[in-house]
N, C-alpha and C positions, 0 to 999 in steps of 0.2 A: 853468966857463970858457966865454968865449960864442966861438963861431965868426965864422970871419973876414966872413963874411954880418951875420950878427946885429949886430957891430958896426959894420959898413957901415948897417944899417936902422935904427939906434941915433939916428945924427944924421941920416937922411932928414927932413922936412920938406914942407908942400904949393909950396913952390915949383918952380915948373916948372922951375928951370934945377939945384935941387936934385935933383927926380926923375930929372933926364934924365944926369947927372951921375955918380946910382948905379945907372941903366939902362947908362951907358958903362960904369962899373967888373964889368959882370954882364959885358955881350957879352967886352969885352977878357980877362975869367976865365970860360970856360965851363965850365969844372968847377963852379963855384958857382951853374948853373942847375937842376941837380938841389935842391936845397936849397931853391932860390926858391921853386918847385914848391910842395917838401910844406909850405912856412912858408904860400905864400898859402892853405892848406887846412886851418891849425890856427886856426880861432879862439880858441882860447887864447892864442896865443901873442902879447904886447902888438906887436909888429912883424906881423902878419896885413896889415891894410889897408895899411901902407908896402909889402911883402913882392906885392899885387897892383896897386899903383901901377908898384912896378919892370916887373913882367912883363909890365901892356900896352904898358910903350915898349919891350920887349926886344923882344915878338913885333911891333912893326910894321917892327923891321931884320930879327929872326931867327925867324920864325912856324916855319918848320920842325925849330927845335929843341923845339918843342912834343909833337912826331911820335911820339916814344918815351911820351911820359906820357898819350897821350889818353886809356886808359883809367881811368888812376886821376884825370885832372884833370876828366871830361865825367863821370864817376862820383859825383865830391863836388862837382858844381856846388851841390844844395841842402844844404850843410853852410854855406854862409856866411848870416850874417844881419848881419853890419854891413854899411849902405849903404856906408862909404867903401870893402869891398874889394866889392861887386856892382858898381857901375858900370864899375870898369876889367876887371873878370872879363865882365860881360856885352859887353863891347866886343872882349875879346879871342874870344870865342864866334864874335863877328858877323867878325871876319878871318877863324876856323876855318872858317866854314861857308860864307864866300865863297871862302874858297882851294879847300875841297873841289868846290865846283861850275864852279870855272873849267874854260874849256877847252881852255887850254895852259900850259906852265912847270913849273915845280917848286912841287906843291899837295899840297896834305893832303887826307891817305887818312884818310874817319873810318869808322869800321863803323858795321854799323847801330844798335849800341847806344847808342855815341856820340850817333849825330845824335836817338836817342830820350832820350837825359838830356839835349842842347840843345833839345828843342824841351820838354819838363817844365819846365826851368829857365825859359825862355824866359816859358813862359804863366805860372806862377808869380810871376813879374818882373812880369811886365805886370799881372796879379789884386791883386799886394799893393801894399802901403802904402808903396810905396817914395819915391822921388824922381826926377821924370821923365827924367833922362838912362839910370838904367839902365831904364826903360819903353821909350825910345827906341829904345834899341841892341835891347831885344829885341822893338819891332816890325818893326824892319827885319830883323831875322833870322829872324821870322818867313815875311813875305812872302816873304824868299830860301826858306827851307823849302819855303813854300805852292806854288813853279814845281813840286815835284818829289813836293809831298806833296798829294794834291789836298783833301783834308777841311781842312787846315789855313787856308787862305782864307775860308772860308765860318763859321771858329769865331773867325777875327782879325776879321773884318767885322762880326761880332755884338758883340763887346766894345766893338771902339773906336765903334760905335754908340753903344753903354749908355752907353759912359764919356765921351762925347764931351766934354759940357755940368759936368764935374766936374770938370776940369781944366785945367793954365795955357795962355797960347798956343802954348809951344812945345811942349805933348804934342797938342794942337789942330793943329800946323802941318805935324806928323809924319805926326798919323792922316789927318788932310787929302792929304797927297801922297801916302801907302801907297794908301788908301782909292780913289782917283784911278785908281792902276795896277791896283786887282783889280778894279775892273767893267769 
């Protein structure tokens, strides 16, 4: 018998007013955030990628109910290999890792190990064959890294060098503005 999740992610759909829909059904049942969680972490499971669609609209109302699961979520960042759940996964990394360095409010506390499987995942993303939106999200996550990690600017600046000329305009447009703010 499938859970009251599963068959919410059942009829999910790429529509955004779909997505956003059973992102509302999630916040308004927070008990079913736990679930969300370990679903966007099974790629077995046929609902995976719907499963990390929900959770980038959840964490851009409710990023702090992330807080509890950092470590087993910043832990299995390289368990996923379909593009459709990296891109909303690498986007919710890039809220994580901007909440954690803000310097006021209610932000996320990441350990250090944490912010060592987001910047793995990060450069992973950006190396592989993926599809530039999650390249995007994890240049810019980078760079936020790179204010605090100092080696890490100087190994983003050699890539999107390399890669420059290989890619479409908008990962061109990306590297182009990162690129800008680290000399």
């Amino acid at each position: 018998m499938l859970s009251e999740l599963q068959e919410k992610l059942n009829y999910v759909n790429a529509y955004r007013e779909n997505r956003l829909s059973a992102a509302q059904y999630v916040l308004e049942n927070h008990s079913l955030f736990s679930e969300l969680v370990s679903i966007c972490f099974t790629p077995s499971d046929k609902n995976n990628h719907k499963a990390c669609w929900i959770l980038e609209f959840v964490s851009y109302e409710e990023l702090l109910w992330l807080q509890p699961h950092l470590d087993f979520f910043c832990s299995n960042l390289k368990v996923l290999k379909d593009e459709s759940a990296m891109r909303p996964i690498a986007k919710v990394v890039q809220l994580l890792v901007k909440s954690h360095y803000q310097k006021e409010g209610n932000k996320i506390c990441l350990s250090e190990e944490n912010i060592q499987d987001c910047i793995e995942a990060s450069f992973d993303w950006l190396i592989s064959d993926v599809k530039v939106a999650t390249k995007a999200y994890s240049i810019r996550t980078l760079y936020l890294l790179g204010k605090h990690y100092n080696w890490i600017h100087p190994e983003l600046k050699i890539i999107l060098d390399k890669d420059f000329g290989d890619h479409s305009a908008a990962y061109k447009a990306v590297a182009k503005e990162v690129l800008k703010k680290i000399k």
